[in-house]
C-alpha positions in Angstrom: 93.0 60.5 144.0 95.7 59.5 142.2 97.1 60.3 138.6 94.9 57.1 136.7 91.6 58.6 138.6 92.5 62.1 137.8 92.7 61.0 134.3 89.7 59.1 134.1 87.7 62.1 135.6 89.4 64.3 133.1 88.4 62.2 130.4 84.6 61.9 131.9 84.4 65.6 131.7 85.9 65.5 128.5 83.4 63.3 126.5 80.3 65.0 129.1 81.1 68.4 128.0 81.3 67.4 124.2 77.9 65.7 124.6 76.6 69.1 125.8 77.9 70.8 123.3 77.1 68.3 120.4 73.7 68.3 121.6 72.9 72.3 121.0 71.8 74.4 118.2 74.6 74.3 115.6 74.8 75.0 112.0 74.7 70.8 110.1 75.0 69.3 106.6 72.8 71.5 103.9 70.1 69.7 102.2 70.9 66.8 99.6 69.5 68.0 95.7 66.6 65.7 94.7 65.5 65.7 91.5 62.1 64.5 92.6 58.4 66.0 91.5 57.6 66.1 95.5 60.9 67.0 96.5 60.9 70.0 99.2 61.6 73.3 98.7 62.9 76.5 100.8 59.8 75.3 103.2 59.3 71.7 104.0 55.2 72.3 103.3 54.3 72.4 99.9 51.5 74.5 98.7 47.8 73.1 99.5 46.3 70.5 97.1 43.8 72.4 95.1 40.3 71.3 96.2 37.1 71.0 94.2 35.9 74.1 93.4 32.1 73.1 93.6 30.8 76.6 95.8 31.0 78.7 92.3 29.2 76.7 90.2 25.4 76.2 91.7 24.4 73.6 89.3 24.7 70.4 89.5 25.8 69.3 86.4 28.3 71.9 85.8 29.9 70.8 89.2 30.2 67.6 87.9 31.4 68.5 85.2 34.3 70.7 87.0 35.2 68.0 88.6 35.3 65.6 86.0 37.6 67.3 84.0 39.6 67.7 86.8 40.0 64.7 88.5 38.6 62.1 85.6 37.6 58.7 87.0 37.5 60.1 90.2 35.6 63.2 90.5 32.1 61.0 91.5 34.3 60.5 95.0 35.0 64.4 95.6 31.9 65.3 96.7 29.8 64.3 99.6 29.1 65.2 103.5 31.8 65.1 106.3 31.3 63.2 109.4 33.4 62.9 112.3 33.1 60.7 114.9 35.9 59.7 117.8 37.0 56.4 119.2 38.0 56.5 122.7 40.1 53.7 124.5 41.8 53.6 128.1 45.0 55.4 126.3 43.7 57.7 123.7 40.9 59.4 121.8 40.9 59.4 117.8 39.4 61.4 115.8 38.2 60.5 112.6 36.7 62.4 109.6 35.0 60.7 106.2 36.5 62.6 104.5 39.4 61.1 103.4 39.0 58.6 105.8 41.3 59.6 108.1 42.6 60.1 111.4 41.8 63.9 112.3 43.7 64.6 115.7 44.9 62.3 118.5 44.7 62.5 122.5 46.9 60.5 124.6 44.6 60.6 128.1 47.1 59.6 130.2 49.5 62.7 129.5 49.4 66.4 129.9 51.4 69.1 128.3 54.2 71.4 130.3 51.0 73.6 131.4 48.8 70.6 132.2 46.5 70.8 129.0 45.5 67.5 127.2 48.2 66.3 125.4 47.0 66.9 121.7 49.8 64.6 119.4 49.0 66.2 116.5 45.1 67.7 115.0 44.4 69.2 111.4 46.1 72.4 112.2 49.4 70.7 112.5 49.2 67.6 110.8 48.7 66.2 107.1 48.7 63.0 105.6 48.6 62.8 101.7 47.6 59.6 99.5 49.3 60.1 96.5 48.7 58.1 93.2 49.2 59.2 89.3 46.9 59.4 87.0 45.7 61.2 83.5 44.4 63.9 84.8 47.3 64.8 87.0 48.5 63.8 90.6 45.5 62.6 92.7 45.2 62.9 96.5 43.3 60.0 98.0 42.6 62.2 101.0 40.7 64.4 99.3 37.8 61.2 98.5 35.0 61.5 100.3 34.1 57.9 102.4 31.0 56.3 103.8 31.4 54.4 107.0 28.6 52.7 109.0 30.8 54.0 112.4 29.7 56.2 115.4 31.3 56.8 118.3 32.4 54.4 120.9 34.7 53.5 123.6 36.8 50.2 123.3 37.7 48.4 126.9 41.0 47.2 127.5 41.3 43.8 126.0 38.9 44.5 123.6 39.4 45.9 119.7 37.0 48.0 117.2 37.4 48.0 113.3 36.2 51.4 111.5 35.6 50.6 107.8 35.8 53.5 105.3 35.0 52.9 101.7 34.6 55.3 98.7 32.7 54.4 95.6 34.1 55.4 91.9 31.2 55.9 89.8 32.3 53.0 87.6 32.1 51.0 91.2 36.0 51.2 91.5 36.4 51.3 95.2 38.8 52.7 98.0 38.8 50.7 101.3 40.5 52.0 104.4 40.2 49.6 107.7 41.5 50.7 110.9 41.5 48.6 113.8 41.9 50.1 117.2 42.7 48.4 120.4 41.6 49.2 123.8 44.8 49.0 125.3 47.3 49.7 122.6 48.9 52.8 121.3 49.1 51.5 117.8 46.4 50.5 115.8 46.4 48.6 112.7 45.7 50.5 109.2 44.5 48.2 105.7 43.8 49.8 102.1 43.1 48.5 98.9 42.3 49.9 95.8 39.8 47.9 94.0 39.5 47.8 90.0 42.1 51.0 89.6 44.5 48.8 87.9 44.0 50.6 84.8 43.3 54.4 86.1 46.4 54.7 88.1 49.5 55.0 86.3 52.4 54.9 88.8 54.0 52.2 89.9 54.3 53.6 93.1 51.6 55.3 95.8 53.3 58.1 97.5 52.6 58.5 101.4 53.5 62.7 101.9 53.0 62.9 106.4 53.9 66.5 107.5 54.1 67.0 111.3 54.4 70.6 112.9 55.9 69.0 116.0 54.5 70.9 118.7 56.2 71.6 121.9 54.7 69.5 124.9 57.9 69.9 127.5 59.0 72.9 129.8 62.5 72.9 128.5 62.4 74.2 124.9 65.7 73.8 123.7 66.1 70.7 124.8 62.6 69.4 123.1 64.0 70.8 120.0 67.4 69.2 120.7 65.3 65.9 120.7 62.8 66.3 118.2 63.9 64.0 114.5 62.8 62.3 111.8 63.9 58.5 112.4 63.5 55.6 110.3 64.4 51.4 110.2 65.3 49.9 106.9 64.7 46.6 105.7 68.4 46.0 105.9 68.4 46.1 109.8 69.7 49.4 110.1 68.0 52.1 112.6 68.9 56.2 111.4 67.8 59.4 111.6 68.0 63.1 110.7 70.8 65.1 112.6 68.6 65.7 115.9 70.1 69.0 116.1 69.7 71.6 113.2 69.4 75.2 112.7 69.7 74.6 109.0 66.9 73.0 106.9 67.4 69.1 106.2 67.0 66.4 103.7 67.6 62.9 103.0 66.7 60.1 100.9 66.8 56.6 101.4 66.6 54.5 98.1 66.6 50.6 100.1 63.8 49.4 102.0 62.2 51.1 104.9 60.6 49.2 107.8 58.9 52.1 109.6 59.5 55.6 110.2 58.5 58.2 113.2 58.0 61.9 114.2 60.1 61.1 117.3 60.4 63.9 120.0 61.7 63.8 123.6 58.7 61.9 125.4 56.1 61.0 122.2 56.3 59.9 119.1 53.8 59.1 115.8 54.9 57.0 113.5 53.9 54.2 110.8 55.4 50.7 110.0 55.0 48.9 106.7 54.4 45.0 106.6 55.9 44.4 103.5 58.0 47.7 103.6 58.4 50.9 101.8 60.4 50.9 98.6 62.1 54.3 99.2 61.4 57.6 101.0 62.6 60.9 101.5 62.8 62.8 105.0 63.3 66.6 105.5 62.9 68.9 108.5 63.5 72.6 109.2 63.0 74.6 112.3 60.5 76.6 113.5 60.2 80.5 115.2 57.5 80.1 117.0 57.5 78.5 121.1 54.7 76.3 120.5 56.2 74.4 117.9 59.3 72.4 118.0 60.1 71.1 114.3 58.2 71.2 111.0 59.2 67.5 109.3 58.0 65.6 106.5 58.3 62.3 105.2 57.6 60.7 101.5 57.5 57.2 101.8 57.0 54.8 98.6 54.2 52.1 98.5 54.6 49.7 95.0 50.9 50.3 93.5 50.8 46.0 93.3 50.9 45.8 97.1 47.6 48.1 96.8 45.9 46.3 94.5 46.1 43.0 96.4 45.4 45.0 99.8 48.3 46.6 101.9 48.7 46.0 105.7 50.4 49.1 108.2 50.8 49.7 111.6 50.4 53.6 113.2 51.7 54.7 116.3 50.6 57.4 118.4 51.5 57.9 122.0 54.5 57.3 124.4 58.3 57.3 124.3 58.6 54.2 126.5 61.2 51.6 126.1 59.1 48.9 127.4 56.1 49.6 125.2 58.0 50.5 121.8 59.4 46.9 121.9 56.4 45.4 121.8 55.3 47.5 118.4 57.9 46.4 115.8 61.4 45.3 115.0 63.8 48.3 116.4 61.1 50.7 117.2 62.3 51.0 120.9 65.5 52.8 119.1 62.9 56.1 119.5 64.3 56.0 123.0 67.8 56.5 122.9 69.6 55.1 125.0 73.6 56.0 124.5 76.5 54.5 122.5 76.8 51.0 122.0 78.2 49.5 124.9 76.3 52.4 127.4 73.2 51.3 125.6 73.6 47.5 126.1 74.1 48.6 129.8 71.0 50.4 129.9 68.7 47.7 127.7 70.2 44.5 129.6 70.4 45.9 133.3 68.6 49.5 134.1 65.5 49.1 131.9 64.9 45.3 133.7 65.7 47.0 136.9 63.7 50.0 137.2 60.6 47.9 135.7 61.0 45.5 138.1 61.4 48.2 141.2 58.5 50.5 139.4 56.2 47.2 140.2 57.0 47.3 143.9 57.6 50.9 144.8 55.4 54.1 143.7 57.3 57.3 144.7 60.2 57.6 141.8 62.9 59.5 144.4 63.3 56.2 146.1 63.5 54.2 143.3 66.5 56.5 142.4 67.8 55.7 145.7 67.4 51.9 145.7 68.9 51.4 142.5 72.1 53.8 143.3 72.5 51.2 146.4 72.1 48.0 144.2 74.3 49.2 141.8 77.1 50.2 144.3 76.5 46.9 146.2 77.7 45.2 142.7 80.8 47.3 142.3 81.6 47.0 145.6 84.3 45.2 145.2 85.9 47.1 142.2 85.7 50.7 144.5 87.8 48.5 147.3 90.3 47.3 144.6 90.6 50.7 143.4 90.9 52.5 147.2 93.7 49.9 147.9 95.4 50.4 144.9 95.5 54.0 145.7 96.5 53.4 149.7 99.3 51.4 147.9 100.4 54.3 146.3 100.7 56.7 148.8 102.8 54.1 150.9 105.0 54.1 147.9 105.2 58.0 148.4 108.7 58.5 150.7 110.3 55.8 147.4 109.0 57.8 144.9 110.4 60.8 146.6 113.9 59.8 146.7 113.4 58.9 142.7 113.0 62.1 142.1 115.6 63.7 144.0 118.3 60.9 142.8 117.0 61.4 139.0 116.7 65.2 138.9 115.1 66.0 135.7 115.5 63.0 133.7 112.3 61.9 133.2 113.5 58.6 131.4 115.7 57.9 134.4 112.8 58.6 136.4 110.1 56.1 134.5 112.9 53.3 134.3 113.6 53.9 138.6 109.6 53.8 139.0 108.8 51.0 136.7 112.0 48.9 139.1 110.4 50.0 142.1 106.9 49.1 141.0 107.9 45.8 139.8 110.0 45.2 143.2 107.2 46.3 145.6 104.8 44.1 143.3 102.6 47.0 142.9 100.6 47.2 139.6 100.5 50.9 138.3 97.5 50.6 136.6 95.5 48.6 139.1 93.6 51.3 140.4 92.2 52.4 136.9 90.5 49.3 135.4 88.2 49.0 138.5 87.6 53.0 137.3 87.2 51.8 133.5 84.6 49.1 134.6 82.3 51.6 136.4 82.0 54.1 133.8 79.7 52.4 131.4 77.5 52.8 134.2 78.1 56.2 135.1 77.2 56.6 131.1 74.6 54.8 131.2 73.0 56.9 133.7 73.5 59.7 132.1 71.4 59.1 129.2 69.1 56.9 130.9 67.3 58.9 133.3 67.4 62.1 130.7 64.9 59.6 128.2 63.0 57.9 130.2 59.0 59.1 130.0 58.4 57.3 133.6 60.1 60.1 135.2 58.1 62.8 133.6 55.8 64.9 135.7 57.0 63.1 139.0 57.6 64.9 142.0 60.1 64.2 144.6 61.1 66.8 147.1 61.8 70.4 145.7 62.0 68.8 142.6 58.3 69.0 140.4 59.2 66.6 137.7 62.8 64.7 137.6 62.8 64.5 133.7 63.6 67.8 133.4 65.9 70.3 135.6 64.8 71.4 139.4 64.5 75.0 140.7 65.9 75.6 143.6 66.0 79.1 142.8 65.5 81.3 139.7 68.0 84.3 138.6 67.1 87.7 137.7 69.9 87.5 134.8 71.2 84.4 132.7 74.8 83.1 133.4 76.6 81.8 130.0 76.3 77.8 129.6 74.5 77.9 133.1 70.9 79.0 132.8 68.6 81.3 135.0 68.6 79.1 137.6 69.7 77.3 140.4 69.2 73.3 140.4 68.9 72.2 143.7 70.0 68.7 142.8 73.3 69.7 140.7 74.3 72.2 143.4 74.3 69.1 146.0 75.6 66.6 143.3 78.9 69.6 143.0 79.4 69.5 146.8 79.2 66.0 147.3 81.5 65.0 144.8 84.1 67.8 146.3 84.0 66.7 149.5 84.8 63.1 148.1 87.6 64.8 146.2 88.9 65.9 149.3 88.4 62.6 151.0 90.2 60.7 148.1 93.2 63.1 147.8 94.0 62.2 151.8 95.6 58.8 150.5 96.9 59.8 146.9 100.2 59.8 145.9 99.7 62.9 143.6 100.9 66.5 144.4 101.4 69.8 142.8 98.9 70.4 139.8 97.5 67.1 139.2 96.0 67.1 142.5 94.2 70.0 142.0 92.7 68.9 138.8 89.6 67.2 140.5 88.2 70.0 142.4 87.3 71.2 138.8 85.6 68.8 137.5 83.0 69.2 139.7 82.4 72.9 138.8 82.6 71.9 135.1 79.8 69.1 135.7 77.8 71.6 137.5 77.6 73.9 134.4 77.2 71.1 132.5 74.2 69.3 134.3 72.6 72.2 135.3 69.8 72.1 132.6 70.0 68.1 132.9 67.1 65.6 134.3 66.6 66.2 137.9 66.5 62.7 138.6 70.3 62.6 137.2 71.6 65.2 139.3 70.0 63.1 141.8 71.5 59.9 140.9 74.9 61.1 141.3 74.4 63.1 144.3 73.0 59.8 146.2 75.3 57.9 144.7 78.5 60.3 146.0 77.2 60.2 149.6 77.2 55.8 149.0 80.6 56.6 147.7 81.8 58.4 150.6 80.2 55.9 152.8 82.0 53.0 151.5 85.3 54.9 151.5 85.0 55.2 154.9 84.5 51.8 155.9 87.0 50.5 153.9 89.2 53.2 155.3 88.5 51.6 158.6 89.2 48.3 157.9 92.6 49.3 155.6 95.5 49.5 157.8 98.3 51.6 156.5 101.4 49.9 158.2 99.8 46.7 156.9 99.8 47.6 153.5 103.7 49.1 154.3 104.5 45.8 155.3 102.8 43.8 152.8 105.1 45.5 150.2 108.6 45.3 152.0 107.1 41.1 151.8 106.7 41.4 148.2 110.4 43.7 147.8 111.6 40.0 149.4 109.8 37.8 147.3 110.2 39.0 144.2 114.2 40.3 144.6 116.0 38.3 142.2 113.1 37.7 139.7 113.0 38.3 136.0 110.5 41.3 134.5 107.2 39.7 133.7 106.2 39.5 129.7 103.8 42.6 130.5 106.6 44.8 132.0 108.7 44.2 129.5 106.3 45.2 126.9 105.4 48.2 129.3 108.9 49.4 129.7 109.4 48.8 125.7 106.5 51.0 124.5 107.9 53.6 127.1 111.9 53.5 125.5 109.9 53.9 122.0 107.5 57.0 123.1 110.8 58.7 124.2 113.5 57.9 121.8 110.4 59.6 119.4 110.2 62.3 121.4 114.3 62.7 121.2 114.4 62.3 117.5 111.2 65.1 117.4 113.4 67.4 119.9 116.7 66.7 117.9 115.5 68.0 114.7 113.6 70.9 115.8 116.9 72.0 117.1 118.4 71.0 113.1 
């Protein structure tokens, strides 16, 4: 290894360990004042809308005429008989109530929970969904109307679609009409309402949509579900955000431009809801929550202008998977529920690694192999950029008995000793920083990977050796006592992953030019990764430990096809050639920068000693 590499693996570990610790409980940004009617309080759910208060009044009459004076024009709606009824497709069951024509609780079928219970998105215990509009006799929840719908329960087939109508009847024949239309093999399902003949007892401008979502907890690794779980949302500008994913602390924000579509988005599933025309404005707050079951408490407010109601409004809902593959399909941006890394890692990812493991999940069932298959494709590419860098380093340590003599001829003078290496370097035609860019161009790959296999939902619940489901960490063995920024256990996979890349440590510090401290430097990496990874997707921990023993592989062939005194003599060749010959323009500029960083650090030394 020599001093580039070492610094390149420094660097890795650098931005790896930040990651970790960016990504864990810690105190963010307070909550932003809104001076807003809905606005939330010390606890992101409000108090409950007061119902109707029929059970204390046994006449009739008086009933209605509690209601009336309570909720005006539409008081006829607020009473009536709740049905419930499900619709069941290949992906998921809804449940539906009449009243307030709405979705009750959702099912994804092809899912379980961390202990293999039906996957439950969300049901009335943990989820609300408020239609709020203005009136004279206060703030009105639509909700809270009671609707007739001709519907029963059925089950859609794949290919097929059902529409449940829901409509609610003013006593002045004002309607509400909700239409949902759900498709046998989709996760989101189209939503319509219109208010009919409200125009003049509604009036706001604006309906409000209040969603509150007690997340609850669906993986085995806790912290990191919680680490995951957010509030995101697209505007109409093009621009994809989200509440700090992270957050001891209570959280609010509010978005005055247009908003596209916003989602509950946790680790593996999200529920969310796009507008057609957009929302005018929303607000989105979250706190966190004691209890194990749950993961996040969040709420949204989201805008709707009362004219797109009137003429009949069009949104999309979304219940079910994390999955890059199917989010794209739903709405502008909507895949951004998946993360997928920094800019540049995340092009990797959505250009290459998501076409890839598609196309390999097509062919080949057991997920371990697919690891393995794309570790080999992807080393096959870089081939050549791992033999550019192991020559550059062979190159190196031929230089080693020069550099030597440097040192002893320079003593300490470190600027003598730059100026005698740069000569040297430019003699021997030997290009210092040859064996780093090959190193550069392989880490948004290593990056990618790294955030790739940690969000991707194909992984979860698949087994591959020791290992019960590669999106979360393995157990190879569990601790009687927890070890600080390690865990309580042992993964198998990380503990191999740490070995492997020693032992190519090892292997790469045969032909480095780099001794005393610097050398050492990469036998603690490893440990640091280990720590680091522990807690990480199996099926990264895997990745890298395959893709070590590929590594170690090819260094060994190219090792057996490298000869040393070659090399030696190549660069005695290009001492002749190039003897006599001018600095090129980019050693010049090289040795430049290096005369300015240390005539600054002279004039720094000189006047600390003033």
């Amino acid at each position: 290894m020599d001093r580039n590499q070492a610094i390149g693996l420094v660097l890795i570990a650098g931005l790896l360990i930040v990651y970790s610790l960016v990504f864990r409980p810690s105190v963010q940004e307070q909550p932003l004042p809104i001076n807003d009617s809905t606005a939330v309080t010390s606890s992101v759910l409000p108090e409950p809308t007061i119902e109707p208060q029929t059970s204390e009044v046994s006449n009739p009459q008086q009933q209605d005429s509690v209601l009336s004076s309570q909720y005006g024009a539409f008081a006829s709606a607020m009473r009536g008989q709740e049905e419930t009824f499900s619709i069941e497709t290949e992906k998921a069951r809804y449940n539906f109530s009449s009243k307030g024509g709405a979705i009750q609780s959702v099912e994804l079928k092809e899912y379980k929970t961390h202990t293999k219970d039906p996957l439950i998105l969300f049901d009335e215990s943990t989820n609300r969904l408020d239609l709020q509009v203005g009136t004279t006799n206060g703030v009105i929840n639509l909700s809270d109307l009671y609707f007739t719908t001709n519907q029963r329960a059925t089950t859609v087939a794949p290919g097929d679609s059902v529409v449940v109508n829901f409509v609610s009847t003013l006593a002045d024949g004002s309607t509400v009409v909700q239409r949902y239309t759900i498709y046998g093999d989709k996760y989101d399902l189209g939503y319509h309402i219109k208010l009919n003949g409200l125009e003049n007892k509604v009036l706001t401008n604006e309906m409000t949509i209040v969603w509150e979502d007690k997340m609850k907890r669906f993986e085995t690794n806790l912290e990191d579900a919680r680490n995951k779980a957010t509030l995101r949302y697209y505007t109409l500008a093009e621009d994809s955000d989200n509440l700090t994913a992270i957050s001891s602390e209570p959280q609010q924000e509010t978005v005055g431009e247009g908003i596209k579509w916003a989602s509950f988005s946790q680790h593996f599933f999200n529920a969310g809801i796009i507008a057609d025309k957009g929302f005018s404005s929303g607000i989105f707050a979250s706190e966190p929550v004691a209890d194990t079951s749950h993961v996040e408490l969040g709420r949204m407010e989201l805008k709707v202008p009362m004219s797109d109601l009137y003429a009949g409004a069009d949104f999309k809902y979304y219940y079910g998977p994390n999955s890059y593959n199917v989010l794209k399909k739903v709405t502008d941006s909507y895949e951004d529920n998946v993360y997928m890394g920094y800019k540049l890692v995340s092009w990797v990812n959505k250009l290459i690694i998501v076409n890839l493991f598609t196309f390999l999940e097509r062919h080949i069932s057991n997920y371990g192999i697919i690891i393995i298959v794309i570790v080999l494709i992807i080393k096959l590419a870089l081939f050549p950029l791992s033999r550019k860098s192991y020559l550059s380093m062979a190159k190196m340590k031929a230089l080693k008995p020069e550099l030597d003599k440097l040192k002893e001829k320079t003593g300490g003078d470190m600027q003598a000793m730059q100026q005698e290496q740069m000569k040297l370097y430019r003699e021997m035609g030997v290009n210092p920083i040859s064996g780093c860019v090959p190193l550069l161009l392989q880490m948004p790959f290593l990056f990618a990977m790294f955030f790739f296999f940690p969000n991707s939902i194909e992984l979860r619940g698949e087994s591959f050796l020791w290992a019960t489901d590669l999106s979360t960490y393995d157990v190879l063995v569990n601790l009687p006592f927890t070890i600080p920024f390690y865990g309580s256990h042992v993964s198998g996979f990380t503990l191999l992953m740490t070995l492997s890349t020693l032992a190519i440590t090892w292997s790469n510090n045969q032909v480095s030019s780099v001794q005393g401290p610097m050398k050492n430097i990469g036998y603690f990496m490893p440990i640091i990764f280990m720590f680091v990874l522990n807690s990480y997707s199996s099926g990264l921990s895997f990745y890298y430990f395959v893709s070590n023993l590929v590594t170690f592989g090819q260094q060994t062939m190219i090792r057996r096809f490298v000869d040393d005194d070659k090399i030696r003599e190549q660069l005695e060749q290009n001492k002749k050639k190039n003897a006599g010959k001018g600095k090129s323009k980019f050693q010049q500029r090289l040795e430049e920068a290096m005369k300015a960083s240390q005539e600054a650090q002279k004039q720094r030394q000189s006047k600390k000693k003033k």
